[in-house]
C-alpha positions as CSV (number, residue, x, y, z in Angstrom):
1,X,9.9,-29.3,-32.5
2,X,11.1,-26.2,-33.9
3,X,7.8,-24.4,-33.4
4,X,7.9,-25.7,-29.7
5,X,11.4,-24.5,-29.5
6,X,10.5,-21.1,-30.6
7,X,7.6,-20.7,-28.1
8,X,9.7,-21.5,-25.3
9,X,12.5,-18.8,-26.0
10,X,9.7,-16.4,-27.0
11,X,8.0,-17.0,-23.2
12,X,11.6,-16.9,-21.9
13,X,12.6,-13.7,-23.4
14,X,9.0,-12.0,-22.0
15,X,10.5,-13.2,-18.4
16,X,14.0,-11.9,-18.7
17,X,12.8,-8.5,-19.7
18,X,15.4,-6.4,-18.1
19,X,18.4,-5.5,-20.3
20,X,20.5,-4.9,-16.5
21,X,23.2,-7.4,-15.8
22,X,21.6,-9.8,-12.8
23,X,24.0,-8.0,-10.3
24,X,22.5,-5.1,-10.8
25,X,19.8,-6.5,-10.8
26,X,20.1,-8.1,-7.3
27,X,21.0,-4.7,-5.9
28,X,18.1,-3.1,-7.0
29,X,16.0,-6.1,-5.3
30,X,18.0,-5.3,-2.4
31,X,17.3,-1.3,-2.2
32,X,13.6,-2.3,-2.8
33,X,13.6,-4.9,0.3
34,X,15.8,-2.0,2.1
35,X,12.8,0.5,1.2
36,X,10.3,-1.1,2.6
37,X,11.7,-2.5,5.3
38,X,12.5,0.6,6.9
39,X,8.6,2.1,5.5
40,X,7.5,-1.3,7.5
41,X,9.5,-0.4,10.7
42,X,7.2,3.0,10.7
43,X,4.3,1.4,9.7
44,X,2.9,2.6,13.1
45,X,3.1,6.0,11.5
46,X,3.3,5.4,7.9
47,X,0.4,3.2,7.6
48,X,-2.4,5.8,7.9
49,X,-5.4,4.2,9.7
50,X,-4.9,2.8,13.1
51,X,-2.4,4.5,14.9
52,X,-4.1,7.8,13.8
53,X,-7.7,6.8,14.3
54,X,-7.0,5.7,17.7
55,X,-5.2,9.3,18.2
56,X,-8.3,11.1,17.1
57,X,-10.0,9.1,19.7
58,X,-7.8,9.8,22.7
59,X,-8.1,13.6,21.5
60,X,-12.0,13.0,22.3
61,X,-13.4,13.0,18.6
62,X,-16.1,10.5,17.7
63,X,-16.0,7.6,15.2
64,X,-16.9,9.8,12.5
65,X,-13.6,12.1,12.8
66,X,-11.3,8.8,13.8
67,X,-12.0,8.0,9.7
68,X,-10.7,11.5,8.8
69,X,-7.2,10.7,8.6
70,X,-7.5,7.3,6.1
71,X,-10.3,9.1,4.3
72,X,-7.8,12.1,3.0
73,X,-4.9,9.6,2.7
74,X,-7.3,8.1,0.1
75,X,-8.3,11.0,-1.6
76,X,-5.2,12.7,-2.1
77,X,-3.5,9.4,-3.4
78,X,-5.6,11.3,-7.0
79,X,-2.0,13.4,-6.8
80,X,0.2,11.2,-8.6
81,X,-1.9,11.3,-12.1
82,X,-0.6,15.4,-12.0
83,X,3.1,13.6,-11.8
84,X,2.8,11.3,-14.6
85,X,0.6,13.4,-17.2
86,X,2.9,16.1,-16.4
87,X,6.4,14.8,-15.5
88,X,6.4,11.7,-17.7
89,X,10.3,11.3,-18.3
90,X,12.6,8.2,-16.9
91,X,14.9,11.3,-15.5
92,X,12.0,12.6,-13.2
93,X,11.5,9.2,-11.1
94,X,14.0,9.5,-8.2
95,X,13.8,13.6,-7.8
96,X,9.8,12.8,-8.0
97,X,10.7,10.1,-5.0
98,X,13.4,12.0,-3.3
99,X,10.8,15.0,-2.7
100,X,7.9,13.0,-2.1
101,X,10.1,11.7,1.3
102,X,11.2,14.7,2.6
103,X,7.5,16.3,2.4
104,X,6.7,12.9,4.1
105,X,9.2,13.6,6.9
106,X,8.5,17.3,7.4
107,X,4.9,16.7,7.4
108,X,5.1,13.7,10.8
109,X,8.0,16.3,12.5
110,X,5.2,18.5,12.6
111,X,2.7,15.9,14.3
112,X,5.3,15.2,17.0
113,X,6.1,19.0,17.7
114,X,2.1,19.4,17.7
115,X,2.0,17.0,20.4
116,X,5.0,18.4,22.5
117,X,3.7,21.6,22.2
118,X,0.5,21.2,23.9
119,X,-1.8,22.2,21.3
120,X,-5.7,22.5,21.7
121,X,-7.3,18.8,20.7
122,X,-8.8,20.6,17.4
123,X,-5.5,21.9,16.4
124,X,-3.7,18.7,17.1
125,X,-7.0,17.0,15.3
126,X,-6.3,19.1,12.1
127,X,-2.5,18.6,12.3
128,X,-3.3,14.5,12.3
129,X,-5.4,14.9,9.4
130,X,-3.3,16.6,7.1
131,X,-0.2,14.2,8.5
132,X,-2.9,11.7,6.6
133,X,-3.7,14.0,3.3
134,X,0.2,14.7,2.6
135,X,1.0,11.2,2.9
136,X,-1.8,10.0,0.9
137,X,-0.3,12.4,-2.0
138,X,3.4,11.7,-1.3
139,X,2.4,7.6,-1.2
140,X,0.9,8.0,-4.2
141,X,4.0,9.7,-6.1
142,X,6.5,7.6,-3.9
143,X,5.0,3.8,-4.7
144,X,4.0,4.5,-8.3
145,X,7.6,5.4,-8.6
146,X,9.0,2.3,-6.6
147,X,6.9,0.0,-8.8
148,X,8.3,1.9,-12.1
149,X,12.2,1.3,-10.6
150,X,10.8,-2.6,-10.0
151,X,9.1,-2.9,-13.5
152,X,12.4,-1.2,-15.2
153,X,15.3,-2.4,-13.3
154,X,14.4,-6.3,-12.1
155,X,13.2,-8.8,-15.2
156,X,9.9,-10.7,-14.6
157,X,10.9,-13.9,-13.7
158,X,12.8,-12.4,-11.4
159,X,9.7,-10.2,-9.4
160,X,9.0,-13.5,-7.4
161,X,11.9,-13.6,-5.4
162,X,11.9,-9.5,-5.3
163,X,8.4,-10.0,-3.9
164,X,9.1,-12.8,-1.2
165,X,12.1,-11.1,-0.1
166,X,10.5,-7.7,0.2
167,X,7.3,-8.7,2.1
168,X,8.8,-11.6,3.9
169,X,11.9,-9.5,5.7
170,X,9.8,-6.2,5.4
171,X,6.9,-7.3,7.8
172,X,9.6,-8.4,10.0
173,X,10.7,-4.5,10.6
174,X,6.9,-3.9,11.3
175,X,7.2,-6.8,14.1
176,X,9.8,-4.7,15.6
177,X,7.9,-1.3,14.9
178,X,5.2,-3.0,16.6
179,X,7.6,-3.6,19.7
180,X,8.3,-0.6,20.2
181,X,5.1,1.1,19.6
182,X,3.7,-1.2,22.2
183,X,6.5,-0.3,25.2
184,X,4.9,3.4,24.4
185,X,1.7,2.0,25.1
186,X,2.2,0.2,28.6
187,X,4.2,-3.1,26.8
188,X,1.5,-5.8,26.8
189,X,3.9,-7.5,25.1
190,X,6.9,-7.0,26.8
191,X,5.5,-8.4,30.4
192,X,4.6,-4.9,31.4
193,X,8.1,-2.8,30.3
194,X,7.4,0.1,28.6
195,X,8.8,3.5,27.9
196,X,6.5,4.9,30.9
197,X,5.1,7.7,29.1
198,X,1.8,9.0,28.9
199,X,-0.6,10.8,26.7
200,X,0.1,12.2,24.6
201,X,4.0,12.1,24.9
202,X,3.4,8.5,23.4
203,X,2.1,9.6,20.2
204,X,4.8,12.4,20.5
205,X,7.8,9.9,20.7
206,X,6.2,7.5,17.8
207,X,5.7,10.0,15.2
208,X,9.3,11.8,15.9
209,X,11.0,8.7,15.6
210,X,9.7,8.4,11.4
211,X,11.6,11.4,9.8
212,X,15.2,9.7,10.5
213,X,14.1,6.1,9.3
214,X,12.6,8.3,6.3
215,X,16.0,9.1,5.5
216,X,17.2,5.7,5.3
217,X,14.8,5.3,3.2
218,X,15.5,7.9,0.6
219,X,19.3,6.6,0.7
220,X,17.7,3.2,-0.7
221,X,16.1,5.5,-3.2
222,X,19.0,7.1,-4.5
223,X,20.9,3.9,-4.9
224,X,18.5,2.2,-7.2
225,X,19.4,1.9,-11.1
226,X,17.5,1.5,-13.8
227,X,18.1,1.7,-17.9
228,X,18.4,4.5,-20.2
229,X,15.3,5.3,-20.8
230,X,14.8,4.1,-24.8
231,X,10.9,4.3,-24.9
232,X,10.7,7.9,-25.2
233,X,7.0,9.3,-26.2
234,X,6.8,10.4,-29.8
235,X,3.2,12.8,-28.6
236,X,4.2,16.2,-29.8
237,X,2.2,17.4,-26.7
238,X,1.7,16.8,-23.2
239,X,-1.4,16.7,-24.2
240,X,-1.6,14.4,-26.5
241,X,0.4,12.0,-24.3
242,X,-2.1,12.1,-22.0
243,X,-5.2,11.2,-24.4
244,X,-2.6,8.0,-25.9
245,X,-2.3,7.5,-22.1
246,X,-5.7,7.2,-21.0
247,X,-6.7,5.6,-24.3
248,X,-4.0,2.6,-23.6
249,X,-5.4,2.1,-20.3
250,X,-8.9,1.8,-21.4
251,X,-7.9,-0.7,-23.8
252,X,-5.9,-2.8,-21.5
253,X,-8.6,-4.9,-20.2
254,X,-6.2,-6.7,-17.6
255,X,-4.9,-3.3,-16.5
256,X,-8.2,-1.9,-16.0
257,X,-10.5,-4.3,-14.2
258,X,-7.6,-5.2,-12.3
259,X,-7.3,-1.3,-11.1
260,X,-11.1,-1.7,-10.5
261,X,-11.1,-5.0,-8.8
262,X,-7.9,-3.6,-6.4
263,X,-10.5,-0.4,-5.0
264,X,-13.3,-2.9,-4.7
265,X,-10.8,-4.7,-2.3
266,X,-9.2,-1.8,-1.2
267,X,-12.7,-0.3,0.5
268,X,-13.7,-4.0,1.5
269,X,-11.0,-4.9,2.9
270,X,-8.2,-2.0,3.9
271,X,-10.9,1.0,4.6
272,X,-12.8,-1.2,7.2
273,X,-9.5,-1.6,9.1
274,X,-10.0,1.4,11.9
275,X,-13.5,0.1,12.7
276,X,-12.1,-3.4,13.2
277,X,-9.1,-1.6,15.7
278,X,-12.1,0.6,17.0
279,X,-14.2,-2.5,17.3
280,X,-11.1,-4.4,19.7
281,X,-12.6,-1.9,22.6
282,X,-15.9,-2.7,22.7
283,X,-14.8,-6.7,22.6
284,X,-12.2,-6.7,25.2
285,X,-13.7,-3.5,27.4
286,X,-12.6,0.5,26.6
287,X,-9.6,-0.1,29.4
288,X,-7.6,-2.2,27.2
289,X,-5.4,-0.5,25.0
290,X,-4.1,-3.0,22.0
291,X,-2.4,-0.8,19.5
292,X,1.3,-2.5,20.1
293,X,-0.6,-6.6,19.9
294,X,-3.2,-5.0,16.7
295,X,0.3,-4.1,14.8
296,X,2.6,-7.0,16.4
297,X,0.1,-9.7,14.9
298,X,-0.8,-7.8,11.7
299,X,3.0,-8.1,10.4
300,X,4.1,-10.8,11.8
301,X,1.7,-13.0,10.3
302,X,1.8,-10.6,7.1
303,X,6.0,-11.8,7.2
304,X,4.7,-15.2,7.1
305,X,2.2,-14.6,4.3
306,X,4.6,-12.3,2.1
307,X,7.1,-15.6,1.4
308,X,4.1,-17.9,1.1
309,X,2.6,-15.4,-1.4
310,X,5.9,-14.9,-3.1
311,X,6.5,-18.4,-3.9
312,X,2.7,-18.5,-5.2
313,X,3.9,-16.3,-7.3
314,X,6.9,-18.0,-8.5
315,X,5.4,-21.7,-9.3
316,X,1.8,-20.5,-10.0
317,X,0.8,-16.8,-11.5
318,X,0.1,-13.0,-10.9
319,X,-4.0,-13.7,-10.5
320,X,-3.3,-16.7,-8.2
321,X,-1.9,-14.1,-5.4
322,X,-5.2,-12.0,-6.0
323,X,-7.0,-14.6,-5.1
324,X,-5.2,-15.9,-2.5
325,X,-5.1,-12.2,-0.4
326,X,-8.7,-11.2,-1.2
327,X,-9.6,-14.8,0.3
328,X,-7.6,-13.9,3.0
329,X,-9.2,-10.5,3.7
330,X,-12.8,-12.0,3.9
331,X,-11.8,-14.7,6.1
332,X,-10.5,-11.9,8.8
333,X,-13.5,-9.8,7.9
334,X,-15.1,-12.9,8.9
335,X,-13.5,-13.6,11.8
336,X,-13.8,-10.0,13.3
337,X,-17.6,-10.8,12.8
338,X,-18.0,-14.0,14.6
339,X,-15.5,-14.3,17.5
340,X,-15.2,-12.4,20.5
341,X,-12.9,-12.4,23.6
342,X,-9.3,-12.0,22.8
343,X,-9.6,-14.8,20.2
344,X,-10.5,-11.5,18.5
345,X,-7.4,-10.0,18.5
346,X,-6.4,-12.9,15.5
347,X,-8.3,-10.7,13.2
348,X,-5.2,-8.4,13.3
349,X,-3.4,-11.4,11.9
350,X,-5.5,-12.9,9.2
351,X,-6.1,-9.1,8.0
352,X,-2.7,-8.2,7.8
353,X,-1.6,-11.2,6.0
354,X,-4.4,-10.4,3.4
355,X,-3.5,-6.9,3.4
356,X,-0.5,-7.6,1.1
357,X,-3.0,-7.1,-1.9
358,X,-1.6,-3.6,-1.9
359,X,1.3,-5.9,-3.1
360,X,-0.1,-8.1,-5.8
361,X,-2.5,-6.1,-7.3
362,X,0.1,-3.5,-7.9
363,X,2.1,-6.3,-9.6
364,X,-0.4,-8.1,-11.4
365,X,-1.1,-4.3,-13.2
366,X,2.3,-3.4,-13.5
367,X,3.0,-7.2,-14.8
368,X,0.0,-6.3,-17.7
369,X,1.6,-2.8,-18.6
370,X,4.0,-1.9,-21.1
371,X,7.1,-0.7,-19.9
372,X,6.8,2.6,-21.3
373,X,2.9,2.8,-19.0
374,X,3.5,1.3,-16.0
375,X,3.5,4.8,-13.8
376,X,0.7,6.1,-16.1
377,X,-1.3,2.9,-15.2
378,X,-0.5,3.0,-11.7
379,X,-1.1,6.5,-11.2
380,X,-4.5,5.8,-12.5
381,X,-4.8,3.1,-9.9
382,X,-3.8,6.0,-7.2
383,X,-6.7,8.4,-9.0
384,X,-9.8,5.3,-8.7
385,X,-8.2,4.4,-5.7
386,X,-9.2,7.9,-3.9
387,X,-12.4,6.4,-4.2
388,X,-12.3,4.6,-1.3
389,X,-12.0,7.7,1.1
390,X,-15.6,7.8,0.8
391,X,-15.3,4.0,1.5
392,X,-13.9,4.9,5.1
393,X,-16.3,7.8,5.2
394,X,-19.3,5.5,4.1
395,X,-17.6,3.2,7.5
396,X,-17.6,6.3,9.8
397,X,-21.4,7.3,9.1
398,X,-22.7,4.0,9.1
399,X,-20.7,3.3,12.4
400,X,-22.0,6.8,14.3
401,X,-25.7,5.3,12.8
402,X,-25.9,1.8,13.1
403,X,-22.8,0.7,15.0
404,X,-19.7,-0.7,13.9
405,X,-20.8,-4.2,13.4
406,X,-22.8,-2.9,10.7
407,X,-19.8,-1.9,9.1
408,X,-17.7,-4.5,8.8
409,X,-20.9,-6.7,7.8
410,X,-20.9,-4.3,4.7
411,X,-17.1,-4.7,4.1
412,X,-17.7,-8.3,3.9
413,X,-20.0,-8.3,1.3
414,X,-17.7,-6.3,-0.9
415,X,-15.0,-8.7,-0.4
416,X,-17.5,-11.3,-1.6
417,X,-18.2,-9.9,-4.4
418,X,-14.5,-8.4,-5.7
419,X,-13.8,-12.4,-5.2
420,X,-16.0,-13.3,-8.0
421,X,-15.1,-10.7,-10.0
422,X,-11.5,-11.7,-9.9
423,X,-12.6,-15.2,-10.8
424,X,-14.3,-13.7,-14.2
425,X,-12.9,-10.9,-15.2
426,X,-9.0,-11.1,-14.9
427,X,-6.5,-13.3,-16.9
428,X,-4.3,-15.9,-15.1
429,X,-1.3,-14.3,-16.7
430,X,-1.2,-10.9,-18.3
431,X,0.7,-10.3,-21.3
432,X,1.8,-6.7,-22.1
433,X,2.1,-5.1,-25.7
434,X,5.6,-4.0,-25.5
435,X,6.2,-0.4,-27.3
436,X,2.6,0.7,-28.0
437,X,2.9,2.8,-30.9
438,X,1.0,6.2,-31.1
439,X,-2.0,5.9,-33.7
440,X,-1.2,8.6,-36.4
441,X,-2.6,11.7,-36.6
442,X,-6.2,11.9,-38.4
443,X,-6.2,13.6,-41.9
């Protein structure tokens, strides 16, 4: 009885993990949900992939160039290792954030004035590239960050609720981001009202409309508390932080195939994504313009999803959601291959309720780490993660070659694959090994 007894404080103690009284607690839930609500209400900017892909189009650049824009989002998401080998300290998290918003904003004021000011396509082109390369770097810094505030200042048995609430009101925001983005694009789903502009004043208004939501954004930000920092590093050097860094993460088999298993997904499932928009053309004929119905369906059914996949996470465990949104992913990848008519347009649904991967993986590694490597760890995850650029290039080429069919064929298979790979090579439940010490120095 005793023994018993003991177990069940022990695994209640590893859940209530967060020395912050649960007020505070709740109003850090709240800035998170607040975060990424208003990130979800520009998700027609802020998501790099679609909106710019089908940009590049309009601008008259082939497939190959449309994959540009998530290609050096991906690669620049490598940025954030710089930020936690180098800038390691508690104190650094919200100026790291705080800056990482404003490039953010600066970078999509410059799309819009690009737009307004009439520039040549190939200007515009470059502009819409490197809207997707600083964002791929700021992202990077910004989320490793946001997951570090979560790990820090909300206990485990408490990231549940944080999770449904977030990605079940979040998605929501997108709906109404989706609205909108859909009146600039002739209002399909508004029984024909729209703004009434035209290209490329559309794109113009969309992307000037981000930098004030940004702002929100950053207020959340600023607003969120965490603990003193008491896990300070006893390295003597940067250096040698780095090498007890790199050596944990190796170590932590959880951490690392879970990092691993999240790119696999990540270029199955998230890189195919413009081809699949791209695709919606050559289904439904290259006069329909879907944008606004692509992003209304992708979050709404992602709202549903996101409270579904929260209380998954609540009565089951952290693996149980990987599952659950890779399956997800490869039924849409699925569906995009076998339907056609606008009963393809449910694709946009399935896929964006199985997009929220980018959730769950991100917890199920920060759920593994130590406290004290949770940014470290995660910043690694942004470093593989760049991988999958080439993923979206790999898409482009074999699109321009063989056709986009081809491509999403070969996303499927990866998604096949990373399922399997889940099933064998992640625990149910990670356990972290609270305040890793530092090996001593060799003699």
């Amino acid at each position: 009885m005793t023994d018993s007894t003991e177990s069940t404080a022990a695994a209640t103690q590893s859940l209530d993990d967060c020395p912050l009284p649960v007020s505070v607690q709740n109003r850090n839930i709240c800035c998170f949900v607040v975060f990424w609500s208003v990130y979800y209400l520009a998700a027609p900017v802020s998501y790099v992939g679609l909106t710019h892909a089908n940009l590049l189009k309009a601008l008259g650049n082939d497939d190959e160039i449309c994959n540009y824009p998530q290609a050096a989002y991906l690669w620049m998401t490598a940025l954030p290792i710089l930020a936690a080998w180098f800038l390691p300290q508690v104190r650094y998290l919200k100026p790291l954030a705080l800056s990482a918003i404003a490039l953010m904003a600066s970078i999509t004021a410059a799309v819009a004035a690009t737009l307004a000011g009439g520039a040549t396509s190939a200007m515009a082109t470059n502009v819409v590239i490197a809207h997707g390369a600083v964002f791929g770097a700021c992202n990077g810094i910004l989320l490793t960050a946001m997951w570090d505030f979560l790990r820090r200042g909300v206990s485990t048995s408490r990231r549940g609720k944080a999770l449904g609430l977030t990605f079940g009101i979040g998605p929501l925001f997108a709906c109404v981001g989706s609205l909108l983005q859909d009146a600039l694009f002739g209002g399909k789903l508004l029984g024909g009202r729209s703004f009434g502009l035209t290209f490329p004043d559309n794109y113009m208004a969309m992307f000037g409309a981000v930098p004030p939501l940004l702002l929100i954004a950053a207020m959340a930000v600023a607003l969120f508390r965490i603990p003193i920092n008491t896990d300070a590093s006893t390295a003597e050097t940067p250096f040698r932080e780095i090498i007890f860094g790199l050596r944990q993460f190796v170590n932590n088999r959880n951490v690392l195939f879970g990092v691993l298993l999240y790119v696999m997904v990540y270029s199955g499932g998230n890189a195919i994504f413009p081809n699949i928009s791209l695709q919606a053309a050559t289904v439904l004929g290259p006069d329909s313009n879907t944008l606004g119905i692509q992003s209304f369906l992708r979050f709404g059914f992602k709202a549903v999803a996101g409270v579904l996949l929260g209380l998954l996470l609540a009565a089951a465990s952290p693996r149980a959601t990987l599952l659950a949104t890779t399956s997800i992913l490869l039924v849409g990848v699925t569906w995009a291959l076998s339907s056609s008519g606008w009963w393809y347009m449910l694709t946009f649904g399935i896929m964006g309720a199985g997009e929220l991967f980018g959730a769950y993986f991100p917890n199920y590694i920060t759920t593994a780490s130590s406290k004290q490597y949770v940014r470290i760890n995660m910043a690694y995850a942004s470093v593989l993660s760049a991988l999958t650029g080439f993923a979206s290039v790999i898409f482009g080429a074999i699109a321009k070659k063989y056709g986009l069919v081809a491509s999403i064929y070969v996303g499927d298979r990866i998604l096949v694959l990373a399922l399997l790979l889940i099933c064998l090579m992640l625990s149910a439940n990670p356990t972290p090994k609270e305040d890793i010490p530092h090996p001593p120095d060799a003699d």
